[in-house]
N, C-alpha and C positions, 0 to 999 in steps of 0.2 A: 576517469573512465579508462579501462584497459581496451586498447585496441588488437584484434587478432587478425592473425592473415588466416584465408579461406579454408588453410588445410588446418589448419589448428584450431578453427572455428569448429568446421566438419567433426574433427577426434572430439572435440569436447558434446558435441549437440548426439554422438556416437553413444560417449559412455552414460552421460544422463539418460539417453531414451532406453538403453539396455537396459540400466540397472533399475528404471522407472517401472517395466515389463517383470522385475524381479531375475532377471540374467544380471549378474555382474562378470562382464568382461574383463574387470581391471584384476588379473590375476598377482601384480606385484603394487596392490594399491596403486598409492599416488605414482608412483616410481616406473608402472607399465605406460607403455607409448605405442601408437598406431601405426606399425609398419611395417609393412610385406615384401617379400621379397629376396633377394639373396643378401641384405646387410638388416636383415630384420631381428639377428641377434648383435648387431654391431652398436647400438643405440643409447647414449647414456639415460640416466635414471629422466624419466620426464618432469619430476621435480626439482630436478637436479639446478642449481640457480645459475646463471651465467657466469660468476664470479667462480665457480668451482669449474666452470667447464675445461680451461686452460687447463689443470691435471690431469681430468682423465683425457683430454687428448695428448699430454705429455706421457702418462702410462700407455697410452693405446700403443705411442709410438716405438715403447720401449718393448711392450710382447708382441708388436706386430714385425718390426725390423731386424733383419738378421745380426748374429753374433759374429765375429771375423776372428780368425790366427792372431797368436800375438806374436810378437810385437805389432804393432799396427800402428797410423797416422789418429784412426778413430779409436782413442784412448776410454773414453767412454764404453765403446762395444765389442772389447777386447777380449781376448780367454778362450774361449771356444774351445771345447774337448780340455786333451788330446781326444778322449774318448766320449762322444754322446749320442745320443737317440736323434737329432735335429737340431740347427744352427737356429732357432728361433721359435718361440712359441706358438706364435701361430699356423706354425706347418702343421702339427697338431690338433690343436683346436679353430680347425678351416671354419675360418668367418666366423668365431666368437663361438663354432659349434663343435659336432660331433664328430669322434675320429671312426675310422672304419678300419675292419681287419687288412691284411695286404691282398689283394687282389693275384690273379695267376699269372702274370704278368711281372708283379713287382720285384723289385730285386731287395727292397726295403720294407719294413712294415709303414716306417714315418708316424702317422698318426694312433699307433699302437704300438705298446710297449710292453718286456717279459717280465715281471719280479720273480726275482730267485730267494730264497731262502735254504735253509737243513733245518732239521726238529732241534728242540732243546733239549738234549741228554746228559750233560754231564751237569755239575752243581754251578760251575761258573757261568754257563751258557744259560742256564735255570734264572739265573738272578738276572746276567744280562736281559734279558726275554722281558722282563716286568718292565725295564726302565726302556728298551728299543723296540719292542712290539716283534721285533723278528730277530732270527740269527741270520745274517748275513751269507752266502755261499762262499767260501775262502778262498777263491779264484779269482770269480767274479762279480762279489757284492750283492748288494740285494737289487738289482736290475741290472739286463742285458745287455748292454751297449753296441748297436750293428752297424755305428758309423764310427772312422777315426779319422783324423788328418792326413791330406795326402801323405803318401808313401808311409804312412803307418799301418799297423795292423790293427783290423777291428775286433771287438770281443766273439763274435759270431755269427749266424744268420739264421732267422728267427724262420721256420717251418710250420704252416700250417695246411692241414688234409682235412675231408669233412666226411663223414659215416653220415647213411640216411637212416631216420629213426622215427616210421611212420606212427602216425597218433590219427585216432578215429573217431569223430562226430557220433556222436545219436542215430543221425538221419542219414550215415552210410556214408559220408564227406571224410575224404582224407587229405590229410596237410602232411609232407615230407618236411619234418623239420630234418636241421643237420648239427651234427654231434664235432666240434671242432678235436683235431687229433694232431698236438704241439709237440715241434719237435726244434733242437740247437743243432745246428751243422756249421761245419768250417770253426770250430772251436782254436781260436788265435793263441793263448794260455794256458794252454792241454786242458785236461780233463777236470769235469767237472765232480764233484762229490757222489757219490753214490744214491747218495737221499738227498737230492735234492729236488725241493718242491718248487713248480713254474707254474705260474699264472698271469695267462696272458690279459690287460687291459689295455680299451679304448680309451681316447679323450672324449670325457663326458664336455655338454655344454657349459657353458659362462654364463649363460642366464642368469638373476636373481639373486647370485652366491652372497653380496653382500646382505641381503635380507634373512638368509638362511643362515648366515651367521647370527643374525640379532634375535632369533627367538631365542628367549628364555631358556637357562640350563631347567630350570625347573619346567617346563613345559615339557619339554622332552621326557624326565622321570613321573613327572603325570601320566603321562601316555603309555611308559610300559607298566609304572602300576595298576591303570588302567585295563589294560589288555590283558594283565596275568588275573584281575581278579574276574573279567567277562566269564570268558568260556575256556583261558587257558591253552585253547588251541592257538591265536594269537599271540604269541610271546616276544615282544622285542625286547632288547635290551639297549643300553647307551655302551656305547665304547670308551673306555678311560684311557686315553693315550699323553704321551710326553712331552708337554707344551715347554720347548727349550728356552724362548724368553721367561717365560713367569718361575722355570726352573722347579715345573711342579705339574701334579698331573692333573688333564683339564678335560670336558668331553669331546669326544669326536665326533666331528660333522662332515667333513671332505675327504674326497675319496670312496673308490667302492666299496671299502669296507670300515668306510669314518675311521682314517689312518691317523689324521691331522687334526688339531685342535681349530685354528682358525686360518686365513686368506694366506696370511702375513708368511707365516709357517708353510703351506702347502705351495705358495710361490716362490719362494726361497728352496724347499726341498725339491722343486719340478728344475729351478733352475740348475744346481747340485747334480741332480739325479739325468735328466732329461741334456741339459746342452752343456754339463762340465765346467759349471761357473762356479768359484766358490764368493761367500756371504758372510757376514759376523755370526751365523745363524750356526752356518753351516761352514767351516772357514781350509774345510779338506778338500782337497780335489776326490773326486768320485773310482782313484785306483786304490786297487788292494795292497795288501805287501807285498803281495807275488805279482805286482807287475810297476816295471820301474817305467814305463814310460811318461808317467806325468811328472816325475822326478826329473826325469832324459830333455823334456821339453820347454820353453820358456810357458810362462805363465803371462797373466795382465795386468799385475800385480794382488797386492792382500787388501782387503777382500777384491775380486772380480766385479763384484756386481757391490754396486755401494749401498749404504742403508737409506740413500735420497732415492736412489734407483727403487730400490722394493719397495715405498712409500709411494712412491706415484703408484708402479705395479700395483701396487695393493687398491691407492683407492681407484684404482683403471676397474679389477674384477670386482670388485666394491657394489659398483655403481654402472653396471651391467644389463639393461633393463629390461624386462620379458613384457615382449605383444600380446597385446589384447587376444583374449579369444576371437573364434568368428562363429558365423553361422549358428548361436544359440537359441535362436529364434526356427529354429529349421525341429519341425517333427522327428524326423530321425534323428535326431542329435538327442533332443530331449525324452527319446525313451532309450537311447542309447546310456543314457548319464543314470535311468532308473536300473537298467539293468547290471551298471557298474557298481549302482550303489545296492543293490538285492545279494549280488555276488558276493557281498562281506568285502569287496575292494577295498574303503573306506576307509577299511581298517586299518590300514597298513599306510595306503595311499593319503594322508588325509588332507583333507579339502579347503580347509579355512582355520588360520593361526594369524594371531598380532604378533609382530613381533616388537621388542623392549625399548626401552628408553634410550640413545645411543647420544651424551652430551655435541660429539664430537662430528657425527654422521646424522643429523637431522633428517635429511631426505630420507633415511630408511628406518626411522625410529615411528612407533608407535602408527604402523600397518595394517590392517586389513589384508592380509595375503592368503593367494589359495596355491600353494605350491606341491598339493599331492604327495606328500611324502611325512613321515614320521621323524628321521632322520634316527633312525635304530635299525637295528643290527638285528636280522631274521632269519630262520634257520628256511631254506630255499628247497632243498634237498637232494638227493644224489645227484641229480641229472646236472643240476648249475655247480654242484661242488669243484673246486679247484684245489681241496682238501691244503689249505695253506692257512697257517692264522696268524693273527694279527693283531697283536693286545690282546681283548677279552675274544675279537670273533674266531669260531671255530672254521674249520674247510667249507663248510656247507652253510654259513650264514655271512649275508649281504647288508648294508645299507638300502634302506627304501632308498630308489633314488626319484627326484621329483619329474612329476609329468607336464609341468607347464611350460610350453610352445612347443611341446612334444612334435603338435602337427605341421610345423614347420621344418621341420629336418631335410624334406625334401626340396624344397626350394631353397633355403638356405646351404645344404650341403653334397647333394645331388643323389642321394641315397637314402636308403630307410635300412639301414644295420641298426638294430638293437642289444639290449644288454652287455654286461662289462665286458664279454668280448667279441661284439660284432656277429653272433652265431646267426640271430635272428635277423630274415630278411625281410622283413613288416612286423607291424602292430598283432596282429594272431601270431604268429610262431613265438611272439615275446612271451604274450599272455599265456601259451602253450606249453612254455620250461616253466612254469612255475610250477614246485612243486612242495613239501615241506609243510610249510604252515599254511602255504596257497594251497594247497590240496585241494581241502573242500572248494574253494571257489572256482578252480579251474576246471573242477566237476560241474560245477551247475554249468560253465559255459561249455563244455563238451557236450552240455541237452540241449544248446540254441540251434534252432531250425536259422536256414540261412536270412532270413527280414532279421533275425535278432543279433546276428555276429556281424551283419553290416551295420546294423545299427553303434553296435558296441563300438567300433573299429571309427564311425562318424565321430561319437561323442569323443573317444581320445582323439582324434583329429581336427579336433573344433577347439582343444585347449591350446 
């Protein structure tokens, strides 16, 4: 007979009566857990077996705790910069969550960061472009860097203004959304390229990512042959990007614009990219030719970050585990969720996927999950373009990204900024940039009288 303590009694006598009612709350299967709060994306998989838990607290420890200057006595969490975005991962992704743009105040973005790139024009850079997804800026790289080591110089400081860009209801309601307007100052390197394209990104959450790796490649190519044969106006596609262990190209699922093939790889390229750590993955430090200072600096040795380090890492965002829905029993929720799904949302967003067999990862093999999202690459439209591409996606197409624990943002991160860069200050102004392939749908919701936009606004706040 298994014995349970009260709270684990409660979560289980939870998910039986919900899913009894025909609500299933368990949006990451077996792997969701019951918990609110501000460490409510902190939680390992609730399948997750005791025997395993030692790693992911040995990974938590590793993206939660900062990185130091080297030389150092902590040989293990050495390296740091010279040049990078934050000394630790989770200054970024605050409590396992969402980053937010820089506020008026900041002198840093921190939990957002700029990718640079130039267009591919000549024949070398053409060939480049298939196998690296971007040309790099030759100054400085394909991301901005706006912190360095004492008494160094940083790459620059990251600008952002906002334009209002009123949008109008049906029924005579107007919402000021805002138009973000990105600018580099204090440029440490001189000048940067002429065509150079910036696009600024948030840290998206940690939630579920190991389960969103385990769906099927073939599911994903289901779903956009699916949508190109519906109505056409739906078009996603898979991203084919350069998965450096397999030394071969793999789909993309991470990142806003599915940059990355799998965890392994996008943790390895955040460490790289983000705190100036080199990897076997990734085994260069993150300066260009035109800047000798990583050259000029001691290092923490080869590689920085070891391959048992991004092994924990890995199964730490692995095994990440997203909260139960709430309130599905709540009228407004449940006609909030028909009006999400009347909208053609569905489409894009979608609702329910098993994900695969994983010999190695049990806890997230063979799922039940509702993660909202496609994981393909949609064409958005002018308004969200940041006209930069990225393997196959063009300026103006996005990654679905998923909506589950969406409605915890706020307790968990003390804010509700949405999309990849923070523009949107709630749930409507999110739903409001959508334009492109959202079109139609964002037309039906610009005819809801206000019972219906609260409504909408409850049901994603209930995932």
């Amino acid at each position: 007979m298994k014995l349970y303590t009260k709270s684990v009694f409660a979560s289980l006598l939870m998910f039986s009566t919900c899913t009894a009612f025909g609500y299933d709350v368990t949006s990451g299967g077996d792997t969701s857990v019951n918990k609110q709060g501000a460490n409510a994306y902190s939680l390992p998989a609730g399948n997750l077996p005791m025997s395993k838990r030692l790693d992911f607290s040995v990974g938590n420890s590793f993206f939660r705790n900062p990185w130091v200057q080297a030389p150092a006595t902590t040989e293990a969490r050495d390296g740091l910069g010279p040049l990078f975005n934050t000394n630790g991962c989770q200054n970024c992704h605050i409590k396992d969550g969402r980053g937010h743009p820089p506020e008026a105040n900041d002198q840093h973005a921190v939990s957002m960061l700029v990718r640079l790139s130039i267009p591919a024009m000549t024949a070398e850079q053409k060939k480049a472009y298939i196998k690296d997804g971007v040309i790099p800026e030759p100054t400085y790289g394909g991301q901005l860097q706006d912190f360095a080591l004492a008494n160094q110089v940083p790459e620059g400081t990251i600008n952002i203004t906002y334009s209002d860009v009123p949008i109008t209801f049906a029924d005579g309601s107007v919402v000021m959304l805002r138009k973000p307007n990105l600018s580099i100052t204090n440029l440490g390197y001189g000048a940067m390229h002429p065509d150079t394209q910036m696009s600024a990104r948030v840290a998206p959450p940690m939630i579920g990512l190991g389960l969103l790796e385990s769906i099927p490649d073939e599911t994903l190519y289901a779903w956009a042959k699916e949508q190109k044969q519906n109505d056409g106006v739906i078009s996603g596609k898979v991203n084919v990007v350069w998965d450096v262990l397999a030394n071969d190209f793999a789909v993309g699922r991470f990142g806003w614009k599915a940059g990355q093939p799998n965890l392994m790889q996008q943790n390895a390229a955040a460490f790289n990219g983000d705190v100036g750590l080199t990897s076997n993955l990734f085994p260069n430090e993150n300066c260009t030719s035109k800047q000798s200072i990583c050259e000029q600096l001691p290092n923490g040795g080869s590689p920085e970050v070891s391959d048992n380090i991004l092994d924990f890492v890995e199964f730490y965002s692995q095994h990440l585990a997203v909260p139960i829905r709430r309130n599905v029993d709540d009228p407004q929720v449940q006609l909030g969720q028909k009006l999400f799904a009347n909208t053609g949302c569905e489409s894009c967003h979608k609702t329910t996927v098993k994900t695969g067999l994983r010999e190695n990862l049990p806890a997230l093999s063979n799922q039940i999950i509702h993660p909202y999202t496609d994981l393909l690459l949609h064409d958005m439209g002018a308004g969200l373009a940041d006209n930069r591409p990225e393997y196959l996606a063009n300026g103006q197409e996005w990654r679905t990204p998923p909506l589950w624990g969406i409605g915890y943002t706020k307790e968990v991160n003390g804010h509700t900024y949405f999309l990849h860069d923070g523009r949107a200050r709630n749930l409507m102004e999110a739903v409001l940039w959508h334009g492109g392939e959202a079109e139609t749908a964002k037309q039906k919701v610009l005819q809801f009288n206000h019972k219906e936009r609260e409504a909408l606004i409850a049901f994603l706040n209930s995932l």
